[in-house]
C-alpha positions, 0 to 999 in steps of 0.5 A: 309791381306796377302799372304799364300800357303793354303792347302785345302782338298775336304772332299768328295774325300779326295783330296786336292789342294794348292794355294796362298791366302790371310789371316790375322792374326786371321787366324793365329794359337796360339803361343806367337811370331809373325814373318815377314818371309822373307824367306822360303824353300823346302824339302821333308816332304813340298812336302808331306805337299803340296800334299796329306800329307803323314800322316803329316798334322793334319787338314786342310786348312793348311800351310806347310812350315817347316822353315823360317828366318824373323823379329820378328813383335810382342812377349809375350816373354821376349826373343825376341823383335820387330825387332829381327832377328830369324830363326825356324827350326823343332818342327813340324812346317809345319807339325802339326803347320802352317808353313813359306809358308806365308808372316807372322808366329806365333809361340812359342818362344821356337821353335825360335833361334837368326839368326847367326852372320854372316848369312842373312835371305836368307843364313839361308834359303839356308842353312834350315833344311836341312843344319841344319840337315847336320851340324848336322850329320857331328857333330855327325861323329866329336863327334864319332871320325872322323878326316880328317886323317882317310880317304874317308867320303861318302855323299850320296843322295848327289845332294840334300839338306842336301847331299849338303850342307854335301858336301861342309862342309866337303871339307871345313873342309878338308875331302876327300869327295866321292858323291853318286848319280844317276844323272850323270848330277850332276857330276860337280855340287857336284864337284864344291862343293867339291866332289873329286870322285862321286859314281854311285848309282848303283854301291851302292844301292843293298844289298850283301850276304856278312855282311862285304866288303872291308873297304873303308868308314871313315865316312858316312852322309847317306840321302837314308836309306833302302839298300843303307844304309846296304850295307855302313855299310858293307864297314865302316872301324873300329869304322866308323860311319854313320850318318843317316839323311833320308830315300829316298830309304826306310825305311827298313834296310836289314843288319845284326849287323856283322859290328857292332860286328866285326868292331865296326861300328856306326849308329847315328840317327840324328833327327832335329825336337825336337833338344835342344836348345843349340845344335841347336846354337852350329850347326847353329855357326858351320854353319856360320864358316864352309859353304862356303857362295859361295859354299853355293850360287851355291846351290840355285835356287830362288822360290815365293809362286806361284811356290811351287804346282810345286815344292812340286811335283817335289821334292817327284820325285827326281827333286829338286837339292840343295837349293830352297829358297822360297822369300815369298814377291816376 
């Protein structure tokens, strides 16, 4: 037996509640490789897991979680062997699939990659999807052009998980990086990771009547969507681009295509979840070379398993800064 966050749901009232269990392995649902998962983390799509579900969570009980850094503890798959180190990230676990809010996963082989050189299982998880993610979207911006030389790249939701982590890889690459936030408390915070001027979300977050403003931005990692995200578009430079990472002020997009016709401006969709294989060692390569492991460090706030009901609440509020690794042994 061992310890999970189990999420149940009262079928007479539809509500559900989250707690620590112990389960054993045939609780454990299909899959062909059985991990030992060290570590674990907290992002949005697990606050809505831990909660009322958001429309994620196929049935129930279920555990959340949707990614994990561990040691493979059992394979029917020729690629990985007891012992190996693996990190999953993505392919709807955690959400339609059982996830890494448990001390041991069983999952397909094919949803599985080798932990990086270079990187310990907690570094992956402090750097989890969401970095995954922010690595991927700055590579996105790289692939479209964007070079140091070119000018300003905004971050913004950038006192979060995948804002952070873009932050502190593109200061480290070289790049003049500008945070947006609406917590002005997170000013030294995002500075120490190497942002050289912080934007006040205000300042930002309410569309104009104008398509095109000033050209300012070289380049954008975009986690807030909705107008945020059209009002960026507007101050894109020619043939800047912005990578589309989240939707945290909204789903809507109130903007016009002038700045894609007049200024050649691109949207980049970046997706984690069905990533091919081969990108996704290209970026957690990337990751291993170009993420401060000490910037890296001053991100991340320890969690168990006791403490995720708190923390999948607190973070659909906005309450979460940086990394939550979550030590599922502790």
């Amino acid at each position: 037996m061992f310890n999970a966050l189990v999420v149940r749901k009262d079928e007479e009232s539809g509500k559900t509640s989250a707690a620590v269990e112990q389960i054993g392995l045939d609780d454990l649902p299909a899959g062909n490789v059985t991990v030992a998962v060290d570590y674990s983390t907290v992002n949005y799509k697990d606050g809505l897991c831990i909660g009322p579900g958001g429309g994620l969570v196929r049935k129930y009980p279920h555990v959340p979680g949707i990614d994990f850094a561990g040691t493979v503890e059992a394979s029917d798959d020729a690629r990985y062997a007891p012992g190996d180190k693996v990190v999953l990230t993505g392919w709807r676990v955690g959400e339609a699939h059982w996830g890494g809010f448990t001390q041991k996963a069983r999952v397909n082989a094919d949803w599985l990659v080798p932990l990086p050189e270079g990187l310990t299982s907690r570094q992956a998880m402090a750097v989890g999807t969401a970095g995954f993610t922010a690595m991927l979207a700055v590579m996105a911006l790289e692939d479209h052009g964007l070079t140091p030389d070119k000018g300003e790249v905004l971050v913004t939701g950038a006192a979060g998980g995948v804002g952070s982590v873009a932050t502190a890889i593109l200061a480290n690459l070289g790049y003049d990086v500008a945070g947006v936030t609406g917590r002005p408390e997170q000013e030294d915070y995002l500075k120490g990771l190497g942002a050289k001027r912080i934007v006040a979300r205000e300042e930002i977050n309410e569309t104009v009547k104008r398509p095109l403003e000033s050209e300012t931005w070289a380049g954008c990692v975009d986690a807030v969507g909705g107008p945020m995200l059209a009002r960026v578009l507007g101050q894109m430079k020619y043939g800047g681009s912005v990578s589309a990472v989240g939707l945290a002020g909204g789903a809507g997009l109130p903007a016009t295509v002038i700045p894609f016709l007049l200024r050649g401006v691109n949207l980049l969709g970046i997706d984690s979840v069905m990533q091919p294989y081969e990108n996704r060692l290209r970026a957690w390569k990337r990751i291993a070379s170009d993420l401060p492991m000490d910037k890296l460090e001053a991100m991340v706030h320890p969690a168990v398993l006791a403490d995720l009901p708190d923390l999948g609440r607190a973070i659909l509020k906005g309450g979460v800064r940086g990394r939550v690794v979550v030590d599922v042994n502790a």
